[in-house]
C-alpha positions, 0 to 999 in steps of 0.5 A, a space after each residue: 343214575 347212569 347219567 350221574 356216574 358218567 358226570 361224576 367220572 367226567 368231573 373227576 378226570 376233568 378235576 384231575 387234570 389227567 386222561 388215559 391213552 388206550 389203543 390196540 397193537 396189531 402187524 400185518 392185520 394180527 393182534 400183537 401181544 407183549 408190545 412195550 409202549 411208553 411216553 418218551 420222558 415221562 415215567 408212564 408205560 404199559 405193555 400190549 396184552 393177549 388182545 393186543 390192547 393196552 392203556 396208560 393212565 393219568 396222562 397231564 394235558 400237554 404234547 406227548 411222543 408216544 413210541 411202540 418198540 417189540 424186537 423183531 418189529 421196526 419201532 414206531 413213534 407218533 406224536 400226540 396232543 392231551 386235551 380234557 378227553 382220553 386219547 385212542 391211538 393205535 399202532 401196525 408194526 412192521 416186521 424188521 428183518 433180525 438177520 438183515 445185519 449189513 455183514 463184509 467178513 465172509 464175501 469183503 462185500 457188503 450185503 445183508 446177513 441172509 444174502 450172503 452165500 457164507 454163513 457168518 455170525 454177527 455180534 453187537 455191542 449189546 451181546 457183550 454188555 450183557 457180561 462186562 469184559 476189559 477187553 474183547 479175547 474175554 468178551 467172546 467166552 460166549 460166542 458159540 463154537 468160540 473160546 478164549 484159550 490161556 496158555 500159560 498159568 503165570 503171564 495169563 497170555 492166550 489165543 483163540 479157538 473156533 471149533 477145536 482148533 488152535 489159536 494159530 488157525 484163527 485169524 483176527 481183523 480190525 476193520 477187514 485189515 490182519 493187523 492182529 497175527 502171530 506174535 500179536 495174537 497174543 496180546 492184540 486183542 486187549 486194549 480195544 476199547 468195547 464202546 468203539 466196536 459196532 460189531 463183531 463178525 465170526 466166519 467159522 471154517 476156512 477163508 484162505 481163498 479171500 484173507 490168506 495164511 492163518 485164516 484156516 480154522 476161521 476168522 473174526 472180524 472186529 468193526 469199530 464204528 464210523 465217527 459219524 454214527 457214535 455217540 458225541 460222547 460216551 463213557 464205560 467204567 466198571 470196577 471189581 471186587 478183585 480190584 480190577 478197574 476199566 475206563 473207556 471213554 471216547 468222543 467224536 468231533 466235526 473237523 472242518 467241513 470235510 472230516 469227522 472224528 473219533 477218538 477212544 481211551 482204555 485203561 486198565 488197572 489190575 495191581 491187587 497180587 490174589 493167591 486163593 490157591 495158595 501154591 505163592 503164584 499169582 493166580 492172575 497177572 497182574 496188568 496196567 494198560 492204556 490204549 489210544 485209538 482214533 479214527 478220521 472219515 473223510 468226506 470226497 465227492 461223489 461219496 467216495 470212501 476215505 478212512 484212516 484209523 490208528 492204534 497206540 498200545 502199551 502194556 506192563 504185565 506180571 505174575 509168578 511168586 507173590 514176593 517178585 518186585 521188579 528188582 527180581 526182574 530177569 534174575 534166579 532168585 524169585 520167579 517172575 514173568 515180567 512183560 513189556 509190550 508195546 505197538 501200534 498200528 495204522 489202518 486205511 481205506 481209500 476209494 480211487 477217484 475214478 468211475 470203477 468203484 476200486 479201493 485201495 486197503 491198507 494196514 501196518 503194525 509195529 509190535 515191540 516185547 520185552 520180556 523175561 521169563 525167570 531168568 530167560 530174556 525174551 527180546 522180539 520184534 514183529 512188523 507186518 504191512 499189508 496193501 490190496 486193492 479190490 475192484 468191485 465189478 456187478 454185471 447182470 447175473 454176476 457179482 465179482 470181485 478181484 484183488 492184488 495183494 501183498 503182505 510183508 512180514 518181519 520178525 526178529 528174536 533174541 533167541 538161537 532159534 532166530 539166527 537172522 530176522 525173517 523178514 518176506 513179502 507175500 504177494 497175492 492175487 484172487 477173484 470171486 464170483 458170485 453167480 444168481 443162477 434165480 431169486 433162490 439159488 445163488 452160487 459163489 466161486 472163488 480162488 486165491 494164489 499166493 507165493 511164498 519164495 520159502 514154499 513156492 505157489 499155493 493155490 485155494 480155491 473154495 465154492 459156496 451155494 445158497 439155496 432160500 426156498 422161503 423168505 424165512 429159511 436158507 440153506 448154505 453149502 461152502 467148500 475150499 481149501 485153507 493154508 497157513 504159512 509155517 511162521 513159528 515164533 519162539 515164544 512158545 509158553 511151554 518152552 519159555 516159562 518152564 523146563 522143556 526144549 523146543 525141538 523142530 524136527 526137519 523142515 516145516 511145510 506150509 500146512 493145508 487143510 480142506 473143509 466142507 461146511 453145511 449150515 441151515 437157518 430157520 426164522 419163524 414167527 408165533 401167533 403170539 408173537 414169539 420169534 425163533 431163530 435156528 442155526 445149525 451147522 456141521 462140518 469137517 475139515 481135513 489137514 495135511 502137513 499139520 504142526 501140532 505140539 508134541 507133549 508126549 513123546 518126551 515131558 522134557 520137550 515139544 517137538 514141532 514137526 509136520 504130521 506124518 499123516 493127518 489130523 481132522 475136525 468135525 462136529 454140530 453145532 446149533 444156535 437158538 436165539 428167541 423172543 419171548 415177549 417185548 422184555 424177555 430174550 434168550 439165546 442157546 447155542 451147544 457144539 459137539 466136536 472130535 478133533 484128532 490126528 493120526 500118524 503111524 496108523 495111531 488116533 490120539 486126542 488132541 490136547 487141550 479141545 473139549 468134546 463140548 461147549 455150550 453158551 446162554 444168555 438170558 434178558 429180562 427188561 422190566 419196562 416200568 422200572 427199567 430195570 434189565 437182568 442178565 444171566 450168561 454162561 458157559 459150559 465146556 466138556 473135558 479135554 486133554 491136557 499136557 501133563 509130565 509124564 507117568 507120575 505126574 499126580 494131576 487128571 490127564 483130562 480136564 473136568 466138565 467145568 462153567 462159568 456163569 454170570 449174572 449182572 442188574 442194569 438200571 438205565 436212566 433218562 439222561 442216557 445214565 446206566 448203571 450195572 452191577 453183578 456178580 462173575 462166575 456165580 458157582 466160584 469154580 477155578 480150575 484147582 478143583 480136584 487136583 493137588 497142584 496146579 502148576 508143577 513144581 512151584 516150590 522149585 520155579 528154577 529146578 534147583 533141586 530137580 535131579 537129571 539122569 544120564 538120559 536127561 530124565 527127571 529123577 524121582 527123590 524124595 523132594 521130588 516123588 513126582 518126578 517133575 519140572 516146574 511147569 506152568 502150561 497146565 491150563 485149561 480155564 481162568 483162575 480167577 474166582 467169584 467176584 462182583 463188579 459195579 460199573 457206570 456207562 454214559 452216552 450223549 448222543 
C-alpha cells in the first residue's frame, strides 16, 4: 500500500506538470526565520518559518531565479532548472551592514556611516515614499529632531528647525554646495524633484568649522543621484482630494562616449481656493510650480571626477481673501500676498588633473521675487557664488583635509531698510585631521577662519572622538563652535504681511555659539532574526550675541537687536529603527528639548519651539500580494506663540498636536506602483480651540483700527481685542484631512 501511495503522488506530480521547491534558510550556521523567497517573474513566494524552512509549490518545468532578500542580510540569488522531480535549494545569508551608508555631510569625505567621527542621520528615498510630499521642506515632517516651520498664515512661506532652533541656524545643501540660503530658504527647497534625491544626509549641531555662516544649528545635505545609477526612465505622480497635483518625471541618457546625462521635471498645481475655517482667507496658498533639473557626469582619465548640474526654478503663488484676483494685486481694496519667484542655479565638481587628489567646488544661484503683501511691494534680488578647493591628503595615521574658500554674496531691496545692495565676498581657509590613535578610538581635529570686512576675523574650531569598543556599538563625542553671519533680510513675514515695524536697535554682531554633542549607537541582532538599532544623543549648545525676534516687548513691533546675555539649547533625543521580520519594519524617534535666553537675569521661552517632538513609521509588505502599508506620524508638544498683547483672545501656547498618515502601495512586475492613502487621519488644523486664527481678518488693511497718542491700539467696539491684522500665528499646516492617489513607474 505505501508503495502505491508513492506511485500515485509520483504520477500525480508527473501528471500535473509542476513540482515543489523546499530549502532551509540559515546565516552564520543559525536558522534565520522570516526570510522572503519568491521566484522572480512569477507570482510564487513563501516565507522562511520558525525552523528556518520554506516551500514553493506547483512549480512548472523550466528555468527559474529564485531570490532570498530579509533586510538586514545581502539578498541572495540562484539560478535553477525544474525537471519532473521537486528541487532542494537552500541558502547562508550574510549580514549587510544597515549602517554602512557611504556618507560626505559630516567630514566632506566619503567614508561609511559607522566610520565617521560625526554622527550623521541618513534618509533614502524609500523613507520618504512611505508619505508622498510635492517637495521636500514637507517631506521632512518626519525626521526626528526636524520640523518644517511655516511662518506666515496666508503665503504659507517656511523654513527649517533642527533641535529647536530657527530656520536661519540651518544650513540646507544640494550636493555639498550652499546654494540654498537667506532669502532662498524660503523657497529653495520646493521644486526639487523627489525621484532625482539619493539621499538625504542630516548633521544635528554645529558644522561652522567645515561649511561656515549659517551651519550653527545644523545642516542638511540633499544628494541627488549620479546620471549612471538612475533609472532610464522614471515617473511619480499623485493627485489629492484637495486638488493638488504633482508630476516628476525624469531620464537619463548616454551622450557620446564620455558623458552621461540626467534630466528631471516637477510640476505642481494647486488652484483649488479651501476656506473650512471660514475667516474668507485662503487656508493654503495657492501654487503653480515647474522645476528643470539636469545633471552631466563626465567620464576623464584615471577616473578623475567631473560633474555639472544646473537648476531652473519658477513659481506663482497666492493666498489671502477668497475674493482676491490678480487685478487686486498690490492694491488696498481685497487683501492678497501675491509672489513671483524665480532662480536658478549651477553646481560643479572638478578633480584637477594632477597626482594629488585636489578638487575644485563650485555653485552660483540667481534668486529673483516679486512680491506684494496687501499693498506693500516686495522687490529683491539675491546672487550668492561659491568656490573651494579641497585636497585630500591620507598618511599613515592621518586623514587630512585642507580648503580655500570664498563666498560671495549680493542682496538688494526695495525697501528703506536697504538704502544700497549688500554685496561682500567672504574668503575662508580650514583644515581637518582625523588621527587613528587604534582600530577603536579615532580623533578628529578641525578649524576654520573666515573674515568678514563688516566684523573682522572669526575663528571655529571643533573636535570630535569616536570610540567603537565592538563591531556593533560606537560612541562619538563632538565639540566646536558655530558662527552666522548678521544677513537680515527685510523679508521678515511679520513686518511685511501685517502691522508691525521692524526695529533693529543698534548694530547687529555676528552671532556664536558653542556646543557639545554626545551620541551612542547600538546595533544588535535577535536569534529570531530581529534587528534593532539605538541612537541616542544629547546636547547643549551655548549662544552669544544671539538675534532673536522680539514679539513682546511691543505687539506693534519686532525688534531685532543682539541678546544682552545669552540663549541656550539642550535636550535628548533617541531613535529606534527595528526589523521584525522580512515584511514588517518600524521605526521611532522622541526629542526633548528647552531652548530659552536670558537677558537682564530674566529666563523666557522661546517662541514658537516645542518641548517635544515624536515620529514613527510603520511597514508591513505583504509578499504573495505585494501589497505595503504605511502608517507615519507625528507628534509636537506645546510651544509659545506670538500673540498681540494682553486682549488678544487666542492661547499664549500652542496644543499638543499630530498629524498622522497612512498610505496602501501595490507594486507590479513591469516596475508599476500604485499607492493611495489618506493625510492627516485625525483631520487636526490648527483652529482648533481658538476663536480666530489670523487676527483681525475682517480688517486685513486696519482701516477701522483706531491708534493713541502712543501709537497704541485702541480698544472699541469693532475692535474689543485691541488688535491688528496679523497673519504670523502659526504653528502647523491648515491644511486638513484629505486622500491622495498616485502612480510611480521606473524602467531600469
Amino acid at each position: 500500500m505505501k508503495y502505491f501511495i508513492l506511485l500515485f503522488i509520483s504520477l500525480t506530480s508527473f501528471s500535473s506538470g509542476a513540482q515543489n521547491i523546499t530549502g532551509i534558510i540559515t546565516s552564520n550556521n543559525d536558522v534565520l526565520p522570516f526570510v522572503n523567497i519568491y521566484v522572480k517573474g512569477e507570482n510564487k513566494g513563501a516565507v522562511s518559518n520558525n525552523n528556518g524552512k520554506f516551500k514553493i509549490t506547483n512549480i512548472k518545468p523550466g528555468t527559474y531565479t529564485i531570490i532570498a532578500s530579509f533586510t538586514g542580510y545581502q539578498t541572495q540569488k540562484k539560478t535553477i532548472k525544474i525537471s519532473s522531480k521537486d528541487l532542494m535549494i537552500n541558502f547562508d545569508l550574510s549580514e549587510s551592514e544597515l549602517l554602512e551608508e557611504v556618507i560626505i555631510t559630516g567630514t566632506l569625505k566619503a567614508v561609511s556611516r559607522l566610520e565617521s567621527p560625526v554622527p550623521v542621520e541618513v534618509y533614502s528615498p524609500a523613507f520618504f515614499k512611505k508619505n508622498p510630499t510635492p517637495n521636500i521642506f514637507e517631506a521632512l515632517q518626519n525626521v526626528n529632531g526636524v520640523r518644517p516651520q511655516l511662518n506666515c498664515n496666508v503665503c504659507n512661506t517656511g523654513d527649517i528647525h533642527i533641535n529647536g532652533l530657527e530656520g536661519p541656524y540651518t544650513l540646507v545643501l544640494i550636493d555639498g554646495m550652499p546654494i540654498v540660503s537667506g532669502l532662498s530658504t524660503v523657497y529653495g527647497l520646493s521644486g526639487i524633484p523627489n525621484s532625482l534625491i539619493e539621499q538625504v544626509e542630516v548633521v544635528k549641531g554645529p558644522a561652522s568649522s567645515l561649511y561656515g555662516s549659517e551651519a550653527v544649528g545644523g545642516l542638511i545635505n540633499i544628494i541627488t543621484k549620479l546620471p549612471e545609477n538612475a533609472p532610464i526612465f522614471f515617473s511619480d505622480n499623485f493627485i489629492s482630494g484637495w486638488g493638488e497635483s504633482n508630476f516628476d518625471l525624469g531620464f537619463k541618457s548616454r551622450v557620446g562616449k564620455k558623458a552621461d546625462v540626467l534630466v528631471g521635471a516637477n510640476y505642481y498645481k494647486y488652484s483649488n481656493a479651501i476656506d473650512n475655517n471660514n475667516d474668507n482667507f485662503t487656508d493654503v496658498t495657492l501654487q503653480d510650480r515647474i522645476s528643470v533639473f539636469q545633471k552631466w557626469n563626465f567620464k576623464r582619465k584615471n577616473n578623475r571626477l567631473f560633474s555639472m548640474a544646473g537648476r531652473f526654478f519658477y513659481e506663482d503663488r497666492w493666498g489671502g481673501e477668497m475674493q482676491w484676483n490678480k487685478t487686486f494685486r498690490g492694491g488696498d481694496e481685497v487683501y492678497g500676498e501675491s509672489i513671483y519667484t524665480s532662480r536658478y542655479e549651477l553646481i560643479g565638481n572638478y578633480q584637477l588633473p594632477i597626482s594629488e587628489k585636489i578638487n575644485f567646488q563650485f555653485s552660483y544661484s540667481d534668486h529673483d521675487q516679486n512680491s506684494v503683501y496687501g499693498n506693500i511691494p516686495y522687490l529683491a534680488q539675491q546672487r550668492i557664488g561659491f568656490g573651494q578647493l579641497i585636497w585630500d591628503k591620507s598618511l599613515k595615521k592621518h586623514d587630512l583635509l585642507l580648503g580655500l574658500a570664498a563666498r560671495y554674496n549680493y542682496y538688494n531691496d526695495n525697501t528703506t531698510a536697504t538704502i544700497n545692495p549688500d554685496e561682500i565676498t567672504i574668503p575662508s581657509l580650514f583644515i581637518q585631521d582625523e588621527i587613528k590613535l587604534s582600530d577603536k578610538n579615532h580623533v578628529l581635529l578641525g578649524a576654520r577662519y573666515d573674515y568678514d570686512n563688516r566684523h573682522g576675523s572669526i575663528f571655529t574650531p571643533r573636535i570630535a572622538y569616536r570610540y567603537k569598543p565592538t563591531e556593533h556599538d560606537i560612541i562619538r563625542l563632538n565639540a566646536g563652535t558655530g558662527f552666522r553671519v548678521v544677513n537680515l533680510f527685510t523679508e521678515e513675514h511679520a513686518a511685511l504681511t501685517g502691522s508691525r515695524d521692524v526695529i533693529i536697535k543698534g548694530e547687529l554682531n555676528p552671532e556664536q555659539s558653542y556646543n557639545i554633542n554626545l551620541n551612542y549607537l547600538k546595533k544588535f541582532y535577535t536569534k529570531g532574526g530581529q534587528i534593532f538599532t539605538f541612537d541616542a544623543s544629547a546636547w547643549y549648545t551655548y549662544f552669544t550675541n544671539a538675534i532673536i525676534p522680539d514679539y513682546d516687548t511691543n505687539p506693534n513691533q519686532i525688534i531685532y537687536s543682539n541678546l544682552d546675555g545669552n540663549s541656550i539649547t539642550k535636550g535628548l533625543s533617541l531613535n529606534i529603527d527595528a526589523i521584525i521580520n522580512s515584511g514588517l519594519k518600524a521605526s521611532i524617534g522622541v526629542t526633548f528639548q528647552d531652548v530659552s535666553q536670558e537677558e537682564n537675569g530674566v529666563k523666557t521661552r522661546q517662541i514658537l519651539t516645542e518641548r517635544f517632538t515624536g515620529v514613527w513609521s510603520l511597514s508591513y509588505k505583504h509578499f504573495p500580494t505585494n501589497l505595503t502599508l504605511d502608517y507615519t506620524g507625528n507628534i509636537y508638544g506645546p510651544m509659545r506663540l506670538p500673540t498681540l498683547g494682553n486682549l488678544d483672545p487666542r492661547s499664549e501656547y500652542s496644543p499638543t498636536w499630530s498629524i498622522q498618515n497612512i498610505q496602501l502601495t501595490y507594486a507590479t512586475k513591469a516596475n508599476l506602483e500604485f499607492y493611495g492613502g489618506v493625510k492627516n487621519v485625525l483631520n487636526w488644523t490648527p483652529n482648533e480651540g481658538n476663536p480666530f486664527i489670523i487676527a483681525r481678518s475682517n480688517d486685513p488693511f486696519d482701516k477701522n483700527v483706531q491708534f493713541d497718542t502712543n501709537g497704541d491700539v485702541v480698544a472699541t467696539a469693532n475692535n474689543p481685542y485691541a488688535l491688528t491684522f496679523d497673519p504670523s500665528y502659526v504653528y502647523a499646516p491648515n491644511q486638513g484631512r484629505r486622500l491622495f492617489f498616485g502612480l510611480r513607474y521606473t524602467l531600469n
